[in-house]
C-alpha positions in Angstrom: -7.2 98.9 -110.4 -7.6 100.0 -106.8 -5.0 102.6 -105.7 -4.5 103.6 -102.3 -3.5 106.6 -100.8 -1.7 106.9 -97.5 -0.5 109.9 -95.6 2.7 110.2 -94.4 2.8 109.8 -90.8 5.6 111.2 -88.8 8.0 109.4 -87.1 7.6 109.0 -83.2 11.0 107.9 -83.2 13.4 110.6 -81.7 16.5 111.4 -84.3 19.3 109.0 -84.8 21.8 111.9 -83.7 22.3 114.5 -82.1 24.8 117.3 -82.4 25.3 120.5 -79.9 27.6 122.9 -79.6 28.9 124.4 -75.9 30.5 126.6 -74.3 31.4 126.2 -70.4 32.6 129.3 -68.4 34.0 129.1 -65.1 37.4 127.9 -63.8 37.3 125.8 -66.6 40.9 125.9 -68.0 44.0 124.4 -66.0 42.2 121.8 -64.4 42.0 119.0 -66.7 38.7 120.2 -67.8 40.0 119.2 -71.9 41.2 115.4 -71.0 38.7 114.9 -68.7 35.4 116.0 -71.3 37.8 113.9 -74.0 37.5 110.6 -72.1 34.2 111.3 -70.6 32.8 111.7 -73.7 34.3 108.6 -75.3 33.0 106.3 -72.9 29.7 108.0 -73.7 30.2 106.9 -77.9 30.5 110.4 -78.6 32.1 112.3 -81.4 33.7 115.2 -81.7 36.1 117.7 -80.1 36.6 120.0 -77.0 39.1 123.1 -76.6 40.2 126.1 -74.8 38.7 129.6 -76.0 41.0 132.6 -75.5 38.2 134.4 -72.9 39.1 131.5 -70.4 36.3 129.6 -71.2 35.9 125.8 -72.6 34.1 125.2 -76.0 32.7 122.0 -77.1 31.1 120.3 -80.3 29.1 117.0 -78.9 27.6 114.8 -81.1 25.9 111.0 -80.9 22.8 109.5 -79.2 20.8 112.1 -77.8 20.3 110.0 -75.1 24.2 110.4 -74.1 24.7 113.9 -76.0 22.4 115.1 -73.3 23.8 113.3 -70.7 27.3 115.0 -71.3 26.3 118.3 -71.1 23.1 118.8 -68.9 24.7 116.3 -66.1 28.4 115.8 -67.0 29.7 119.2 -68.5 27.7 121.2 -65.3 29.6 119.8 -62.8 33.0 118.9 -65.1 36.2 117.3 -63.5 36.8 117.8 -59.5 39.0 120.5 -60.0 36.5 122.6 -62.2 33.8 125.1 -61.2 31.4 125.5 -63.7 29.3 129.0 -63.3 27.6 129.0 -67.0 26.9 126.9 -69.6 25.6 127.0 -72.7 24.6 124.6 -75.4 22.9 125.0 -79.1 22.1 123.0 -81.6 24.7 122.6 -84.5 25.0 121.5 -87.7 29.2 121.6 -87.8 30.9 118.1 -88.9 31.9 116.0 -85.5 34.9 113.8 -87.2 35.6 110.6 -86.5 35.8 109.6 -82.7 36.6 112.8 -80.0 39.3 114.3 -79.9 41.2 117.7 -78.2 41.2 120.6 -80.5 44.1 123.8 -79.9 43.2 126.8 -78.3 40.8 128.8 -80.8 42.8 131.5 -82.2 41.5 135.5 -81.0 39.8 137.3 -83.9 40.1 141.0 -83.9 36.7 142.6 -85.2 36.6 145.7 -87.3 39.3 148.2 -87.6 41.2 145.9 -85.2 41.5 143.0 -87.5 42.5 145.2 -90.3 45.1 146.6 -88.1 46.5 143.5 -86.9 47.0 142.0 -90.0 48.9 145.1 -90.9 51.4 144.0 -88.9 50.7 146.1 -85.8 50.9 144.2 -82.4 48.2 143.5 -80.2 50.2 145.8 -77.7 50.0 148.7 -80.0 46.6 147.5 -81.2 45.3 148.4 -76.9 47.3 151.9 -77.1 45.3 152.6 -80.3 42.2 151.8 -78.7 42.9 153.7 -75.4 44.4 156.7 -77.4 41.2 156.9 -79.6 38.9 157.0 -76.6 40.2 159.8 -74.9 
């Protein structure tokens, strides 16, 4: 009996999907930047989801062909809507869940790092929180 061995070879073909995640900073809030990356990216076949960050800037989890995941945010997501005016963007590669079809996300909630967060959730207001701060610097 003649066995044959054959090396694995790999594949040539680029992956099936792709998944990035972005952030977009600029004037990037208040100008329809959310609805218009939501139906942008659906006519693209995209999934995922798109919302404001607290910092003013845009945040983005983009996942499909590679083909049109690149086409959203290297050509689309640089220039956004007519109203926008994008001065940064970056993208990485992410491994998060995109959910079915693309939707808008709310506004990611602030974390407080450190003593801050342990403060806050002591029921201290994020008021007080700033007097704290400017009280212990001085």
């Amino acid at each position: 009996m003649n066995v044959v061995a054959t090396a694995a070879t790999p594949s040539l073909m680029p992956p099936s999907t792709k998944t990035l995640r972005v952030v977009v900073k600029g004037r990037v809030q208040g100008v329809f930047f959310r609805d218009w990356t939501v139906q942008t990216a659906r006519e693209l076949g995209l999934k995922g989801w798109v919302r404001n960050r607290r910092d003013g800037s845009v945040e983005a989890l983009f996942s499909g062909d590679p083909a049109a995941v690149d086409e959203m945010v290297e050509r689309r997501c640089r220039v956004g809507p007519p109203a926008a005016m994008v001065t940064a963007l970056s993208s990485f590669p992410s491994e998060d869940d995109p959910g079915q079809g693309f939707q808008r996300k709310p506004t990611q909630a602030y974390k407080e790092p450190g003593l801050l967060q342990g403060l806050s959730s002591s029921g201290v207001g994020t008021m007080e929180l700033i007097i704290i701060v400017i009280l212990a610097k001085s």
